[in-house]
C-alpha positions in Angstrom: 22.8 -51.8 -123.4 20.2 -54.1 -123.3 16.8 -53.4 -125.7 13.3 -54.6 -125.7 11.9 -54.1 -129.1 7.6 -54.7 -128.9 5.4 -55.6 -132.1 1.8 -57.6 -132.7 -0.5 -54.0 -131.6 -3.1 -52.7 -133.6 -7.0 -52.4 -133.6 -9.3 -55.0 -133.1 -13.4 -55.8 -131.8 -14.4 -56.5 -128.7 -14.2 -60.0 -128.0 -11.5 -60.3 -130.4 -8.1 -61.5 -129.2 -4.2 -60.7 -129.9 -0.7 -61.4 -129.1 2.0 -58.8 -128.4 6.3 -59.7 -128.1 8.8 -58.4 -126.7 12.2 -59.4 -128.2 14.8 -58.5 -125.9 18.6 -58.2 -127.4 20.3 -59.8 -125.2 19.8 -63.6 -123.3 16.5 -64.0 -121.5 18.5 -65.4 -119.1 20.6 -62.4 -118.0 17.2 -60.4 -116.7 15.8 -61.4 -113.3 12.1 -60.4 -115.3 10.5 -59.4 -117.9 6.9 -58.0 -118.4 3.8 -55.7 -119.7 2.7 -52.8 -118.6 -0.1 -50.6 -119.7 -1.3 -47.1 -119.6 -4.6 -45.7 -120.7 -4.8 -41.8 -121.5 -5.0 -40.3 -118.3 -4.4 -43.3 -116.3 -1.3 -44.6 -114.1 0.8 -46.8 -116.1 -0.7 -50.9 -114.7 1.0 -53.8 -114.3 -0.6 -56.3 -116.7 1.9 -59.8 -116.7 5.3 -59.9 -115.8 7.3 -63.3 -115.2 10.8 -63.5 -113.1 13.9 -65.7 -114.1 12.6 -68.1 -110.9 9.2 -68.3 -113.0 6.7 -66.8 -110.8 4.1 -65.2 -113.1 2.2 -62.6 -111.7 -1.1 -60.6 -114.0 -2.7 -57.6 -113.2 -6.7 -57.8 -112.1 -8.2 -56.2 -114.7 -6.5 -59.2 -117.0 -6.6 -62.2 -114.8 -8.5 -65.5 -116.8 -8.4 -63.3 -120.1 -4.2 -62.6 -120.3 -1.4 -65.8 -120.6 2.1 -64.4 -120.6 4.9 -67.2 -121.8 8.2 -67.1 -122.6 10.6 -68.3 -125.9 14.2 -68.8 -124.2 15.7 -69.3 -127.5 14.5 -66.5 -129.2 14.9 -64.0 -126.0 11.4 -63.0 -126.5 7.9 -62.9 -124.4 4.6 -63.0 -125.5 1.4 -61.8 -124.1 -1.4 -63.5 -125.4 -5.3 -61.1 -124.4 -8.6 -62.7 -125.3 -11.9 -61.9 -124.6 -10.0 -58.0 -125.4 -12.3 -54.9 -124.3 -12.4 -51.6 -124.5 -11.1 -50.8 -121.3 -8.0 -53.1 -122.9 -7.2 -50.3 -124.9 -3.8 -48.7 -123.9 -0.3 -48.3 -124.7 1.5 -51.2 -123.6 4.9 -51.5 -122.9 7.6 -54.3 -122.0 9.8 -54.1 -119.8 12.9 -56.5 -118.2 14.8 -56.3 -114.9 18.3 -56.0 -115.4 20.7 -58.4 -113.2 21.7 -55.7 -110.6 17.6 -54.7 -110.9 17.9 -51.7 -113.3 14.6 -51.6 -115.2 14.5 -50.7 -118.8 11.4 -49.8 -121.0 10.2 -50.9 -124.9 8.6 -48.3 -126.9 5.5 -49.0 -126.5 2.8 -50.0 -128.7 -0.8 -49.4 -129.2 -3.7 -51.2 -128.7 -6.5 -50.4 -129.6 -10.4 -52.3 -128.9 -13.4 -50.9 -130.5 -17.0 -51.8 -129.2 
C-alpha cells in the first residue's frame, strides 16, 4: 500500500511564500502522477499542481505564475513551492499520486494558513 505523507504547512503573511512535500513510500516511478489539491471550508476540493510520469505539469488558475511544482526522483517526494501566498490560499491541502492501474490515493492533508 502505497502512502503519501505531506509536511512544510503552517501560518504565514500575505505575500509571504512556502513549500509543502509529499513523500511518497514507494518509487516515484511506479505512479503515473502525483499532485496537490486544495479545499477551503465550504469549498469543492481544487486542483492546484499535479505532474504525470510523462512530465506534463498542469496548475490550477487561481495559482498559475505564483505555484512551481517539481519533483526529487531519489527521494520519491514532490514539492510545491506558493509565493506571492493570499488569503484566498488558505486551505487544507492535500497530495495525492495515481497508482499504475490509475487508483488514486490521498495524504492527510495539511493546513495552510495566510493572514492579511
Amino acid at each position: 500500500q502505497v502512502q503519501l505523507v505531506e509536511s512544510g504547512g503552517g501560518l504565514v503573511q500575505t505575500g509571504e511564500s512556502l513549500r509543502l512535500s509529499c513523500a511518497a513510500s514507494a518509487s516515484i516511478f511506479s505512479l503515473n502522477a502525483m499532485g496537490w489539491y486544495r479545499q477551503a471550508p465550504g469549498k469543492q476540493r481544487e486542483l492546484v499542481a499535479t505532474l504525470t510520469s510523462g512530465g506534463r505539469l498542469d496548475y490550477g488558475d487561481s495559482v498559475k505564475g505564483r505555484a512551481t511544482l517539481f519533483r526529487d526522483n531519489a527521494q520519491n517526494t514532490i514539492y510545491l513551492q506558493m509565493n506571492s501566498l493570499r488569503p484566498e490560499d488558505t486551505a487544507v491541502y492535500y497530495c495525492n499520486a495515481a497508482l499504475l492501474d490509475w487508483r488514486v490515493i490521498w495524504g492527510q492533508g495539511t493546513q495552510v494558513t495566510v493572514s492579511s
